[in-house]
The first five atom37 places (N, CA, C, CB, O) and aatype in JSON, in Angstrom:
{
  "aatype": [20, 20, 20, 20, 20, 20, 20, 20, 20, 20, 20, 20, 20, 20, 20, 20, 20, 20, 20, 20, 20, 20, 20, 20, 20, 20, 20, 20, 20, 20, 20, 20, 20, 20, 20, 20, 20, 20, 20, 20, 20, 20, 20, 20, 20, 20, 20, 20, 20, 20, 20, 20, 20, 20, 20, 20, 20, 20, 20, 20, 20, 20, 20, 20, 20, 20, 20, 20, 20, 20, 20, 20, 20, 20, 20, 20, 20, 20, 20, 20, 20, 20, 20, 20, 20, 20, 20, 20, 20, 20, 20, 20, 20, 20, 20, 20, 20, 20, 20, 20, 20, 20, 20, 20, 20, 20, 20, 20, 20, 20, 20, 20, 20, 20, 20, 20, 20, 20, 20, 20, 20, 20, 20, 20, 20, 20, 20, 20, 20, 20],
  "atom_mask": [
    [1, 1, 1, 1, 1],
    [1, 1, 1, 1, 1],
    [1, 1, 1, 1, 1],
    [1, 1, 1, 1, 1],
    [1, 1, 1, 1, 1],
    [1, 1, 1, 1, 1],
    [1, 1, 1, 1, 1],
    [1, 1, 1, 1, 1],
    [1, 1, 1, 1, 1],
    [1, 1, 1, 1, 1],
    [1, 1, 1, 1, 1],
    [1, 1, 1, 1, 1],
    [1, 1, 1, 1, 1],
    [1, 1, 1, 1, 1],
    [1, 1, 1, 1, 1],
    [1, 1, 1, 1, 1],
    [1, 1, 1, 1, 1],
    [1, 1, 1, 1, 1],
    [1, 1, 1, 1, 1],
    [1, 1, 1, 1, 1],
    [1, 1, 1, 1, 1],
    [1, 1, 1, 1, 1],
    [1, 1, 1, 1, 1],
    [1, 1, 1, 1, 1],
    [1, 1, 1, 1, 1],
    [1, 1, 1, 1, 1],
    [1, 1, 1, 1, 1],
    [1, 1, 1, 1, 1],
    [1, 1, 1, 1, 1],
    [1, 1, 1, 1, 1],
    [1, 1, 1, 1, 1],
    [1, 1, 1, 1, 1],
    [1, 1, 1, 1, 1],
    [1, 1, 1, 1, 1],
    [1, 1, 1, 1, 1],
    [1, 1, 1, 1, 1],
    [1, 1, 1, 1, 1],
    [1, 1, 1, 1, 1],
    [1, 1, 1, 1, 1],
    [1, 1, 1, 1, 1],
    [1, 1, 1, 1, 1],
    [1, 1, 1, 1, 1],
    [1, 1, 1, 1, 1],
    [1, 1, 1, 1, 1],
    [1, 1, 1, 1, 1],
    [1, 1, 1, 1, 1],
    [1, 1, 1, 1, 1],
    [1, 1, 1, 1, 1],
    [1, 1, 1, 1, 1],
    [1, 1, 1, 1, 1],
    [1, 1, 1, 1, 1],
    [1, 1, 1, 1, 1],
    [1, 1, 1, 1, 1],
    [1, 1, 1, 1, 1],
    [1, 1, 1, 1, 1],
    [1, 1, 1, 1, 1],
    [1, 1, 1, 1, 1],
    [1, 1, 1, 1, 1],
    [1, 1, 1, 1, 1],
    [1, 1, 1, 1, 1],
    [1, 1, 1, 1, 1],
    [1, 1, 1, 1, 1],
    [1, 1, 1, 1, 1],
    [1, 1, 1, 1, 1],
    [1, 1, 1, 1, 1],
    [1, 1, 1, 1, 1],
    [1, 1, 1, 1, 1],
    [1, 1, 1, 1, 1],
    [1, 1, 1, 1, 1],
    [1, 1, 1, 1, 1],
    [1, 1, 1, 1, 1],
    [1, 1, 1, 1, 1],
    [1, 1, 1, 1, 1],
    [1, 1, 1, 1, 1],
    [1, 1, 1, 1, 1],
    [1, 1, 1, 1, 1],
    [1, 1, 1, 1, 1],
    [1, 1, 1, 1, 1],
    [1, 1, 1, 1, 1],
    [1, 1, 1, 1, 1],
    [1, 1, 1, 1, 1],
    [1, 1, 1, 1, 1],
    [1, 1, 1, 1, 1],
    [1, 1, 1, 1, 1],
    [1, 1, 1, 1, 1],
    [1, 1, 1, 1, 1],
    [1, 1, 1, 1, 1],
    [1, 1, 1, 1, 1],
    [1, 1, 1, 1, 1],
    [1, 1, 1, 1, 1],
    [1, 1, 1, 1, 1],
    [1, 1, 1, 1, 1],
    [1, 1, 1, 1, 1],
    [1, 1, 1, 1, 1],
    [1, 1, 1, 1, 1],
    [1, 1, 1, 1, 1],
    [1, 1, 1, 1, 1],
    [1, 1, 1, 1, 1],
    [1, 1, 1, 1, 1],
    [1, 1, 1, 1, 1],
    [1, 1, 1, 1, 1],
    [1, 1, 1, 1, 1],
    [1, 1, 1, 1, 1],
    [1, 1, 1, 1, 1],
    [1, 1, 1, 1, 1],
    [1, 1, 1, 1, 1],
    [1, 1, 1, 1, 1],
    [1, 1, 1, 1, 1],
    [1, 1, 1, 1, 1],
    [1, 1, 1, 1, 1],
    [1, 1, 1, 1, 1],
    [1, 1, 1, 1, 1],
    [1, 1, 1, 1, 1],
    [1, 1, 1, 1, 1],
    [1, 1, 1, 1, 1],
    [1, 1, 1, 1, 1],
    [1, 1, 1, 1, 1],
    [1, 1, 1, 1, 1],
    [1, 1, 1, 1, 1],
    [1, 1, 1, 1, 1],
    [1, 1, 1, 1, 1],
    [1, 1, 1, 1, 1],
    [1, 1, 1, 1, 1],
    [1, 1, 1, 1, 1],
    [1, 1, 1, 1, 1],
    [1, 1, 1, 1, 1],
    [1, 1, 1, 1, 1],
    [1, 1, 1, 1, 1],
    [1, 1, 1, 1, 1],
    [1, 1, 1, 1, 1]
  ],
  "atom_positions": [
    [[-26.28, 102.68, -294.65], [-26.28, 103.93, -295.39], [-25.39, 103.8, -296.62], [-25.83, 105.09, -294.5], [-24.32, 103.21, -296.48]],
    [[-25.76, 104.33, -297.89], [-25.25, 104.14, -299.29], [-24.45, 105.55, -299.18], [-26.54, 103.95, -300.65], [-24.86, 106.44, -298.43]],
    [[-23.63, 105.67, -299.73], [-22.64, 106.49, -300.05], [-23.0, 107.13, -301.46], [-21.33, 105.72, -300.0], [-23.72, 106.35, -302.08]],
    [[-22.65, 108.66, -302.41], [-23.31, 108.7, -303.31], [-22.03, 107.87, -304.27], [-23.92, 110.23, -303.6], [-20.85, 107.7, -303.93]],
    [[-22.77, 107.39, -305.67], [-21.85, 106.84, -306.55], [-21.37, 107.64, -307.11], [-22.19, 106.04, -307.34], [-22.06, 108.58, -307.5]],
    [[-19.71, 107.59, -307.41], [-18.34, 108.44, -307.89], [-18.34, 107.63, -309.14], [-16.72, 108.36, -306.85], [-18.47, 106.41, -309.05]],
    [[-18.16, 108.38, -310.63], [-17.86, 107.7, -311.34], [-16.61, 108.26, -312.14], [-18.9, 107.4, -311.9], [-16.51, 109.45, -312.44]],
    [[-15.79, 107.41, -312.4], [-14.62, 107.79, -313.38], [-14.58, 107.21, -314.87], [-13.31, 107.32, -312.72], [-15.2, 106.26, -315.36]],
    [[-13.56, 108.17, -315.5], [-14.04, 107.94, -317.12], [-12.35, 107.77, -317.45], [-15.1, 109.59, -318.13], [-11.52, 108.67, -317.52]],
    [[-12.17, 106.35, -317.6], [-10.22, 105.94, -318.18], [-10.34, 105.91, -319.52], [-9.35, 104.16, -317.7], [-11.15, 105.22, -320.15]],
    [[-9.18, 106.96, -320.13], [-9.0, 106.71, -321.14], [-7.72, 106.01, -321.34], [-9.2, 107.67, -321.72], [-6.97, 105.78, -320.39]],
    [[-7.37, 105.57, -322.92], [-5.91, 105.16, -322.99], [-4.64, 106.18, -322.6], [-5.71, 104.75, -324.41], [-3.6, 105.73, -322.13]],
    [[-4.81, 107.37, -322.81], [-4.38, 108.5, -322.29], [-4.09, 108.97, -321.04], [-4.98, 109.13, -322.6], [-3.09, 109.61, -320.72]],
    [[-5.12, 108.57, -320.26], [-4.65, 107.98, -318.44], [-3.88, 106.55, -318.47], [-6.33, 107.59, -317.26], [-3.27, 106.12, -317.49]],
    [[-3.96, 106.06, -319.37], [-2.9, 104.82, -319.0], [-1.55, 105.1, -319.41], [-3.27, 103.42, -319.73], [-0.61, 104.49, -318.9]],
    [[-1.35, 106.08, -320.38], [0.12, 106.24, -320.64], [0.33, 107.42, -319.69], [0.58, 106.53, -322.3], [1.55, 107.53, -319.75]],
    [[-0.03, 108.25, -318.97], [0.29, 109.33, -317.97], [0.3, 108.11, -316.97], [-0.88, 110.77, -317.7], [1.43, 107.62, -316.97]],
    [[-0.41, 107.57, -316.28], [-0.23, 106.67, -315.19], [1.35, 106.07, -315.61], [-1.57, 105.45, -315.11], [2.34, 106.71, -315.27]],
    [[1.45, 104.98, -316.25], [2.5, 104.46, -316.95], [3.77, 105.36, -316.45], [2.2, 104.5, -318.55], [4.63, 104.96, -315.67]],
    [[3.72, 106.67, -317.06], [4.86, 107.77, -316.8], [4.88, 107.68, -315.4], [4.59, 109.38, -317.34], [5.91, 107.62, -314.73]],
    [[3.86, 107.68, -314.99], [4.18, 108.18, -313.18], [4.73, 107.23, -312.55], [2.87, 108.52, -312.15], [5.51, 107.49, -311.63]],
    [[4.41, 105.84, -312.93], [4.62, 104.57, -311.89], [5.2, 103.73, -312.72], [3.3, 103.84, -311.17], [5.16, 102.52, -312.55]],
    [[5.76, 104.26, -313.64], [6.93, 103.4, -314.46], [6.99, 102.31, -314.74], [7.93, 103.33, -314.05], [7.98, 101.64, -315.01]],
    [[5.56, 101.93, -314.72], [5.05, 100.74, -315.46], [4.19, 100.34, -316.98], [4.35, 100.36, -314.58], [3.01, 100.24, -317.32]],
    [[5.49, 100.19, -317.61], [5.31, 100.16, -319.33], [5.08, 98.84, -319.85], [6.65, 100.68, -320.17], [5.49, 98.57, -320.98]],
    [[4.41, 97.91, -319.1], [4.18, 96.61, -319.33], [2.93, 97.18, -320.65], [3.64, 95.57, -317.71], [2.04, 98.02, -320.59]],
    [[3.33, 96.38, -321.62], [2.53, 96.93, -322.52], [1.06, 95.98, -322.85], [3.47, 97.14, -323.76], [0.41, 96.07, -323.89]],
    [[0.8, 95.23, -321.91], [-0.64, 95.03, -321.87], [-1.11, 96.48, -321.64], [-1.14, 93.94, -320.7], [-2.27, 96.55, -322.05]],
    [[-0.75, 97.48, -321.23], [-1.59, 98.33, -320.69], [-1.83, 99.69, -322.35], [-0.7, 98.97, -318.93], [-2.6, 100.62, -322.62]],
    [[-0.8, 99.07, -322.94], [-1.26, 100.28, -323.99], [-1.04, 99.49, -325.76], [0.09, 102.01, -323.68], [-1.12, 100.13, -326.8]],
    [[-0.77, 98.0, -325.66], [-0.73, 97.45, -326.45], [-1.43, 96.17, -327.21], [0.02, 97.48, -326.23], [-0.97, 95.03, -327.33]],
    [[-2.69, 96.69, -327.7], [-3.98, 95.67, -327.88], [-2.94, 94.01, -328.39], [-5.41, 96.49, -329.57], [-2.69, 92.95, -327.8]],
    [[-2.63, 94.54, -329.65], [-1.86, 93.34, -330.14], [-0.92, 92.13, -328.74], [-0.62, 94.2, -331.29], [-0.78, 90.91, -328.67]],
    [[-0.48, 93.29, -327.85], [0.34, 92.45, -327.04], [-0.66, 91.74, -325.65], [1.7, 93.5, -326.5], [-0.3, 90.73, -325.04]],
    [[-1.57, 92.27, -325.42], [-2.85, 91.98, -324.7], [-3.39, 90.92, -324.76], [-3.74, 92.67, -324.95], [-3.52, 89.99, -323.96]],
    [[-3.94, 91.22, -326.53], [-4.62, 89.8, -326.9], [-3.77, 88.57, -326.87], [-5.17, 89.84, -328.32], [-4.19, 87.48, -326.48]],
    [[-2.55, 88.78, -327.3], [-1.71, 88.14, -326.96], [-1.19, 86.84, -325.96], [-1.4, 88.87, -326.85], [-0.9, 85.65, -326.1]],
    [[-1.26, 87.66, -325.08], [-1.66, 87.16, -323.48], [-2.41, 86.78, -322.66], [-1.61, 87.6, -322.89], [-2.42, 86.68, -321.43]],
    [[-3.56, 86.4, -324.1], [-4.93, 85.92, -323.77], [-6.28, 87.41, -322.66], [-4.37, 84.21, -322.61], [-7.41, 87.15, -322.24]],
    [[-5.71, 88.47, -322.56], [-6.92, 89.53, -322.45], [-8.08, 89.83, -323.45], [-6.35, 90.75, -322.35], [-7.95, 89.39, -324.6]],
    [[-8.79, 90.27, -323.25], [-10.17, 91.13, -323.88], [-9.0, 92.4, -325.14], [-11.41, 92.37, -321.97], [-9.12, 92.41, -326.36]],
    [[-8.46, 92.89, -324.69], [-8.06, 93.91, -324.97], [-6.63, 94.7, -324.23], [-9.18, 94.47, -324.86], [-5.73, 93.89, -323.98]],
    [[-6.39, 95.89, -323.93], [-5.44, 96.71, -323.31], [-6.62, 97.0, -321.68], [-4.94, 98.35, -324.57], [-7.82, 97.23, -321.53]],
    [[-5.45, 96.83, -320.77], [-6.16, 96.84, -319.65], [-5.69, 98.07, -318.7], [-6.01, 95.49, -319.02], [-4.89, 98.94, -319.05]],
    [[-6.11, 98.02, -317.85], [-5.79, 100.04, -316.93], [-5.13, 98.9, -315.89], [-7.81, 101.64, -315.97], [-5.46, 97.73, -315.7]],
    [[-4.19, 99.61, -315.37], [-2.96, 99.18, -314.75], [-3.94, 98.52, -312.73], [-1.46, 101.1, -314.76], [-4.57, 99.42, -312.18]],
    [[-3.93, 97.77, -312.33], [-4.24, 97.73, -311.04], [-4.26, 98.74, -310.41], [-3.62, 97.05, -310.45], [-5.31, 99.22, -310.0]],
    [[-3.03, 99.32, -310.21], [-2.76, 100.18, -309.04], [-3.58, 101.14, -309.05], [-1.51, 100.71, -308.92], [-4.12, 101.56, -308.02]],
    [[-3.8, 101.65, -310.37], [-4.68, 102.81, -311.35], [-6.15, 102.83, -310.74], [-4.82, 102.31, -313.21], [-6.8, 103.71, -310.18]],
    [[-6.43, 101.27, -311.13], [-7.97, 101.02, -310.79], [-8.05, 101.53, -309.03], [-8.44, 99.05, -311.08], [-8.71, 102.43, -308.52]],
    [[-7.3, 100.76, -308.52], [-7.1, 101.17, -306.89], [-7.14, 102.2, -306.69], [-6.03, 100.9, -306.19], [-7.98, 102.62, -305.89]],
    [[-6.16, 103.17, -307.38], [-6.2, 104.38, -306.77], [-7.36, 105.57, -307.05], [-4.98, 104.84, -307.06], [-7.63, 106.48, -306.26]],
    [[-8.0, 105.33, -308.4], [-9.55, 105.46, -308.43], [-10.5, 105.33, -307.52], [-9.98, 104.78, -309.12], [-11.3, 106.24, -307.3]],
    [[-10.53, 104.19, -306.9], [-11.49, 103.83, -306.05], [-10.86, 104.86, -304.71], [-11.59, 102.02, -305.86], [-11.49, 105.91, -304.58]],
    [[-9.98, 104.7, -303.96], [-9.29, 105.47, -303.11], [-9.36, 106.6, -303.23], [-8.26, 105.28, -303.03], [-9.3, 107.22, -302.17]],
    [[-9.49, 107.48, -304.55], [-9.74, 108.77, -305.05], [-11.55, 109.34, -303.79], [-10.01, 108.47, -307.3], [-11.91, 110.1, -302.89]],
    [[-12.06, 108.18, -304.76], [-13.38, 108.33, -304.04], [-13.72, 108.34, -302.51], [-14.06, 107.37, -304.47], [-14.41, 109.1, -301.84]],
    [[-12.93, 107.14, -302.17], [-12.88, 107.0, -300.27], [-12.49, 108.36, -299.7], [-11.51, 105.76, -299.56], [-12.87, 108.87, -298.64]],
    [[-11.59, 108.89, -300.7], [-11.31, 110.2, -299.68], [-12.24, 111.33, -299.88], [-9.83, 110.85, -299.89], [-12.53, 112.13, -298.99]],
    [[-12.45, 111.35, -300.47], [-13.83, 112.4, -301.02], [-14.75, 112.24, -300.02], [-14.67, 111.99, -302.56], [-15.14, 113.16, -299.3]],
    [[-15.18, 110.87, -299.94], [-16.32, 110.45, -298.88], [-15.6, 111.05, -297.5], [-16.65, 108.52, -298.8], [-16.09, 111.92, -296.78]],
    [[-14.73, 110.6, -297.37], [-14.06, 110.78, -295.61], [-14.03, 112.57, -296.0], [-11.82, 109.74, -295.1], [-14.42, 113.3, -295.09]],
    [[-13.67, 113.09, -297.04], [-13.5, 114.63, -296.85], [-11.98, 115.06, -296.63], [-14.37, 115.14, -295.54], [-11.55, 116.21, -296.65]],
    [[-11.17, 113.77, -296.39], [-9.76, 114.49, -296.5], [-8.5, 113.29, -297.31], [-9.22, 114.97, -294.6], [-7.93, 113.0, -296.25]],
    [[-8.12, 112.88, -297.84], [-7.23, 111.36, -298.4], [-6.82, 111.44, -297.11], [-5.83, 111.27, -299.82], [-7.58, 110.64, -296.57]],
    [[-5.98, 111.97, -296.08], [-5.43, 111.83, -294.62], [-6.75, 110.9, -294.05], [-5.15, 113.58, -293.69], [-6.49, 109.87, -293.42]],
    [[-7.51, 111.11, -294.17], [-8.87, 110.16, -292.97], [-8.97, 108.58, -293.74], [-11.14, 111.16, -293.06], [-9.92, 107.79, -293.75]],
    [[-7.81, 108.47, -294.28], [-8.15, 107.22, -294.36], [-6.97, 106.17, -293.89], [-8.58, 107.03, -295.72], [-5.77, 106.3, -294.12]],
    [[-7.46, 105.36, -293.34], [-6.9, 104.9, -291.87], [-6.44, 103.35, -292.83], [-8.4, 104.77, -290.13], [-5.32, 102.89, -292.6]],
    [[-7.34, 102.6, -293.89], [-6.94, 101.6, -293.69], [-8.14, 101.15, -295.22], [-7.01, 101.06, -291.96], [-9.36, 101.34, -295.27]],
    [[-7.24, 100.52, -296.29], [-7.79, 100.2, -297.72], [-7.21, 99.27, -297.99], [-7.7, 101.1, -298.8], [-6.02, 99.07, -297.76]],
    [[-8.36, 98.2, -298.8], [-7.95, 96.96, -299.39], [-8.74, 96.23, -300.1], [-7.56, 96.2, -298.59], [-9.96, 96.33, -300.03]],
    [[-8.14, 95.42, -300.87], [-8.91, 94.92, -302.01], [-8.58, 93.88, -303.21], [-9.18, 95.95, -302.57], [-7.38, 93.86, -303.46]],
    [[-9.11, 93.29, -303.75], [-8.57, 92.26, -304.56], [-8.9, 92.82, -306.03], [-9.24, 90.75, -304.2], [-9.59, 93.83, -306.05]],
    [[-8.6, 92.42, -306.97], [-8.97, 92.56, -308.41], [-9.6, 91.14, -308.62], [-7.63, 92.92, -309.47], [-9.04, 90.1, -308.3]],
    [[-10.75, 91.23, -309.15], [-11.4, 90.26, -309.76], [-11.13, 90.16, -311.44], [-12.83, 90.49, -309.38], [-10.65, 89.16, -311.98]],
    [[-11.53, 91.34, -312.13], [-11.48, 91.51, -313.35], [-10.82, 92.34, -313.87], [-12.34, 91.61, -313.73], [-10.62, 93.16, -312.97]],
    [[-10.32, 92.7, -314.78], [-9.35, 93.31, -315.61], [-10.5, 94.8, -316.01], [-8.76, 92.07, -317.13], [-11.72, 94.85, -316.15]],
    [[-9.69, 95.62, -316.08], [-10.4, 97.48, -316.3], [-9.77, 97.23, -317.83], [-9.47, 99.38, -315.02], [-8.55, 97.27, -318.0]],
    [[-10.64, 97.0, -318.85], [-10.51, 96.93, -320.38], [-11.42, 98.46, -321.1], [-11.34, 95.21, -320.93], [-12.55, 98.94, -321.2]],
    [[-9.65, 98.77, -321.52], [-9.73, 100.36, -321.97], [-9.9, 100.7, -323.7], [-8.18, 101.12, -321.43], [-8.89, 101.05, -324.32]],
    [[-11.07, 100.58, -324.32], [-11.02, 100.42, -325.52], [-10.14, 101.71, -326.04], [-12.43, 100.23, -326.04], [-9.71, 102.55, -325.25]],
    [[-9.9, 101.77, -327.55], [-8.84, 102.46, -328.02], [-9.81, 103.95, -328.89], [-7.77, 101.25, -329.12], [-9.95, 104.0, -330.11]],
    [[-10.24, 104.8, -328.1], [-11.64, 105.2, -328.79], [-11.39, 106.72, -327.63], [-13.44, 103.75, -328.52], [-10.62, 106.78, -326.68]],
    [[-12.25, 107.68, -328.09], [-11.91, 108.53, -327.07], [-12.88, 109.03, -325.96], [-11.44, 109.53, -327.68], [-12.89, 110.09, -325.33]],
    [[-13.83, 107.74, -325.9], [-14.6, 107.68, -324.81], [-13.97, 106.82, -324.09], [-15.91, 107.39, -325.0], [-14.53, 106.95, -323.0]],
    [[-13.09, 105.92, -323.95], [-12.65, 104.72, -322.94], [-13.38, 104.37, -322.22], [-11.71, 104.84, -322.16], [-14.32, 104.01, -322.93]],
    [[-13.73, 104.15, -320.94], [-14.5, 103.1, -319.94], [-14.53, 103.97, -318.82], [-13.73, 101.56, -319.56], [-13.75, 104.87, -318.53]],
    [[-15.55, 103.57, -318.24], [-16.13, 103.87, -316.6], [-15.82, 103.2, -315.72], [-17.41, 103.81, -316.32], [-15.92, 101.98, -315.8]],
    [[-15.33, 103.9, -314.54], [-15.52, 102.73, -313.21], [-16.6, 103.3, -312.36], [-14.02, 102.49, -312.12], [-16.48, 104.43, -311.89]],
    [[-17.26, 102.82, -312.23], [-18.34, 103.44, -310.91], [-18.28, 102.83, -309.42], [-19.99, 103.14, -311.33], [-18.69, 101.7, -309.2]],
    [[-17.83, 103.52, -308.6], [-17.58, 103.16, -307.2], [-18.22, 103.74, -306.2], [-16.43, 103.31, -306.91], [-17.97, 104.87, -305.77]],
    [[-19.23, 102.84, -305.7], [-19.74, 103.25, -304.87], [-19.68, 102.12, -303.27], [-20.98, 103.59, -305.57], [-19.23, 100.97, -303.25]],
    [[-20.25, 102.87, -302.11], [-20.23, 102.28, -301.23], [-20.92, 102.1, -299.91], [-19.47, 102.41, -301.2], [-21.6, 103.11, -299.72]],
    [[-21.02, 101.37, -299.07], [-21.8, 101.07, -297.95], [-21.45, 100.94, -296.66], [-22.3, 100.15, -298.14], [-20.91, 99.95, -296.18]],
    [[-21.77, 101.98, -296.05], [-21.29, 102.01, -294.61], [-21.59, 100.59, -293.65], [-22.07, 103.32, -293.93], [-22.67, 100.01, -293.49]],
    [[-20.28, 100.26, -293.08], [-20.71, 99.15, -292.76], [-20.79, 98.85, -291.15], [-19.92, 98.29, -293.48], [-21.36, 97.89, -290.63]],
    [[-20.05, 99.92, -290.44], [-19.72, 99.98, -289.1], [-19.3, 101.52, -288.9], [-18.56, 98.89, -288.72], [-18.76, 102.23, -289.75]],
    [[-19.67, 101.87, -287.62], [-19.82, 103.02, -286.93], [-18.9, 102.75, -285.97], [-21.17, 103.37, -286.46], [-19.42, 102.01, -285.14]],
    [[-17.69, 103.02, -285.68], [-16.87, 101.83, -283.99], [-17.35, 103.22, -283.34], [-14.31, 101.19, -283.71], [-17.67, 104.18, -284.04]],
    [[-17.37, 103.23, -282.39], [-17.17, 104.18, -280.83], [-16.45, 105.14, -280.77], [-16.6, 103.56, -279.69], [-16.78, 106.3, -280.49]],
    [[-14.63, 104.44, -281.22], [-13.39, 105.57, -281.59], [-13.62, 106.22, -282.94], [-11.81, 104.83, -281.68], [-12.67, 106.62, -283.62]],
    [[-14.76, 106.32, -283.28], [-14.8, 107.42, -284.68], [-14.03, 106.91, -286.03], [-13.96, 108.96, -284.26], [-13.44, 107.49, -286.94]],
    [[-14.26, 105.83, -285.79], [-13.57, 105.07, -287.17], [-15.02, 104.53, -287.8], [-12.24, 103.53, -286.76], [-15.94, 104.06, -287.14]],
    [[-14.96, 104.73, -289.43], [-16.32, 104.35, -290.06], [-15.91, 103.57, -291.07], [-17.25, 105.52, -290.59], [-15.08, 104.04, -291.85]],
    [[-16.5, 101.94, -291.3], [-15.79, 100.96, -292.06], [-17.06, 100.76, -293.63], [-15.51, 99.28, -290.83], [-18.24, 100.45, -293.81]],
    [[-16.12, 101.1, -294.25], [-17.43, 101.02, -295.81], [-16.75, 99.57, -296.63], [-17.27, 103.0, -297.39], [-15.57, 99.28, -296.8]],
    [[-18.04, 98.81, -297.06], [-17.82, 98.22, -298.41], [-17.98, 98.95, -299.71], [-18.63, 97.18, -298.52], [-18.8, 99.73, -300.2]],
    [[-16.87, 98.4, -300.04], [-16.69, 99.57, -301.12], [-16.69, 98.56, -303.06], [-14.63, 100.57, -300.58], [-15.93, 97.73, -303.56]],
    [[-18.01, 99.3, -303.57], [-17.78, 98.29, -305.25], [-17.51, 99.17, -306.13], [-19.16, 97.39, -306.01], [-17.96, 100.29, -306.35]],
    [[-16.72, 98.53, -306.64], [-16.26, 99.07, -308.48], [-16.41, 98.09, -309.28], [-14.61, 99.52, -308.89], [-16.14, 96.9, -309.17]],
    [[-17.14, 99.03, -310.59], [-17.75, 98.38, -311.39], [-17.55, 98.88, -312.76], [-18.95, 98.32, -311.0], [-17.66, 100.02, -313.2]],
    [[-17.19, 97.65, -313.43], [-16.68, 98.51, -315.23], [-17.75, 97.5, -316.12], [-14.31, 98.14, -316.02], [-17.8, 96.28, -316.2]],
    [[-18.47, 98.4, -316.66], [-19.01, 97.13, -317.74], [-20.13, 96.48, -317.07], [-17.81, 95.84, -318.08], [-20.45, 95.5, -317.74]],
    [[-20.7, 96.59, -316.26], [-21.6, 96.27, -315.39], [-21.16, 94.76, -314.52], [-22.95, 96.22, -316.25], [-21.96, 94.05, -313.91]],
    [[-19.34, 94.48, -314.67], [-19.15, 93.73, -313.74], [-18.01, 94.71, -312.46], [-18.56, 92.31, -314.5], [-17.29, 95.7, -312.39]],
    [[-18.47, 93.72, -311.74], [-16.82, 94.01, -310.66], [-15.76, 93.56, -311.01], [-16.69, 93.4, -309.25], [-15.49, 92.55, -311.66]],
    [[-14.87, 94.67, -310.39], [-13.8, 94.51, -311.36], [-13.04, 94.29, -309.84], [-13.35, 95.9, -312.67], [-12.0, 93.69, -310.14]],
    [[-13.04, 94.46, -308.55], [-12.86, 94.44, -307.28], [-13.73, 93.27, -306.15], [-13.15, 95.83, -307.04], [-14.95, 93.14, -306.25]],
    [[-13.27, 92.8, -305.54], [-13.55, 91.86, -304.77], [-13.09, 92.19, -303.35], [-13.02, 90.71, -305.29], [-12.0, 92.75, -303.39]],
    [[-13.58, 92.03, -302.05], [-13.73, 91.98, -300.61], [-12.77, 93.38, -300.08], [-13.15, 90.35, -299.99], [-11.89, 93.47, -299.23]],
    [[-13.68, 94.81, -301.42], [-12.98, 95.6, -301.29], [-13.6, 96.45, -300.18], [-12.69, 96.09, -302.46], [-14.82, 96.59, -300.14]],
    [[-12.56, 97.19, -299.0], [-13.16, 97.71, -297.59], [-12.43, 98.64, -298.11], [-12.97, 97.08, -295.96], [-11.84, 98.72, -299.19]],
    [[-12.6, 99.71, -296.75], [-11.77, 101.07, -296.43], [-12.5, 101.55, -294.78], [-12.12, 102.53, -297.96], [-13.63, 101.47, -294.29]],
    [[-11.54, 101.92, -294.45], [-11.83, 102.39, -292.89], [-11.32, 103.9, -292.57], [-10.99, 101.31, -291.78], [-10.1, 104.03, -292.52]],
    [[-12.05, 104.94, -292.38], [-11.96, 106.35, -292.91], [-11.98, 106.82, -290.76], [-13.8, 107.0, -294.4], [-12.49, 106.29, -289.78]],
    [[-11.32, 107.74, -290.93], [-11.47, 108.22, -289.72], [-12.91, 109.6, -289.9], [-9.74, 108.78, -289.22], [-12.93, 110.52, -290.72]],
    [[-13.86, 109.32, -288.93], [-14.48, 110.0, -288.81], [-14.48, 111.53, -288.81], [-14.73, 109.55, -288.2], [-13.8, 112.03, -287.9]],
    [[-15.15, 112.44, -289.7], [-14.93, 114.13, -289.21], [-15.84, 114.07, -288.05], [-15.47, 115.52, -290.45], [-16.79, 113.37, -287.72]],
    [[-14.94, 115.45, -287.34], [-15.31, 115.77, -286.37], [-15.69, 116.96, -286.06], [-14.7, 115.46, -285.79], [-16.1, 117.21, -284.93]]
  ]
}
């Protein structure tokens, strides 16, 4: 069973509010010059950011952020946030992958910017409503 697709819209503007929140001013994230720099595409959306996007969605699906029992995931590719005031999409969607007995429901879960993945051997394990 497919899950419906959640899509989010990052601007550079979520990267400097993120930034504020998690006090991470590494300025790949809001500084093209220092980016390219460092050999990137561009200014990139912070990991945790991208993660917690996707997690945004898992809980939506489960119906509460509490029903989620258990999230993980790798970064494959970099979330490249052009400097424009449309910025970039992530689209996350996902696939139920197990039903257990104890009411635990295990999804593969993809995010996708640019029509690549930007996430790799990403799961989540949601406690079932009841």
């Amino acid at each position: 069973m497919e899950l419906p697709t959640r899509t989010f819209r990052v601007t550079r503007a979520d990267l400097v509010r993120y930034a504020g929140a998690s006090g991470d001013f590494n300025p790949i994230h809001w500084s093209d010059r220092t980016a390219t720099k460092v050999g990137l595409p561009g200014v990139i959306a912070h990991g945790m950011f991208t993660m917690a996007l996707v997690g945004r969605a898992v809980a939506e699906w489960a119906g509460a952020p509490d029903a989620i029992v258990d999230y993980n995931a790798r970064f494959t590719r970099p979330v490249v946030v052009p400097d424009d005031d449309e910025g970039t999409e992530i689209e996350v969607s996902a696939k139920v992958r197990e039903v257990t007995e104890d009411g635990l429901t295990r999804l593969d879960v993809t995010a996708v910017c640019g029509g690549e993945k930007v996430l790799s051997q990403a799961r989540a394990t949601v406690r079932t409503a009841r």
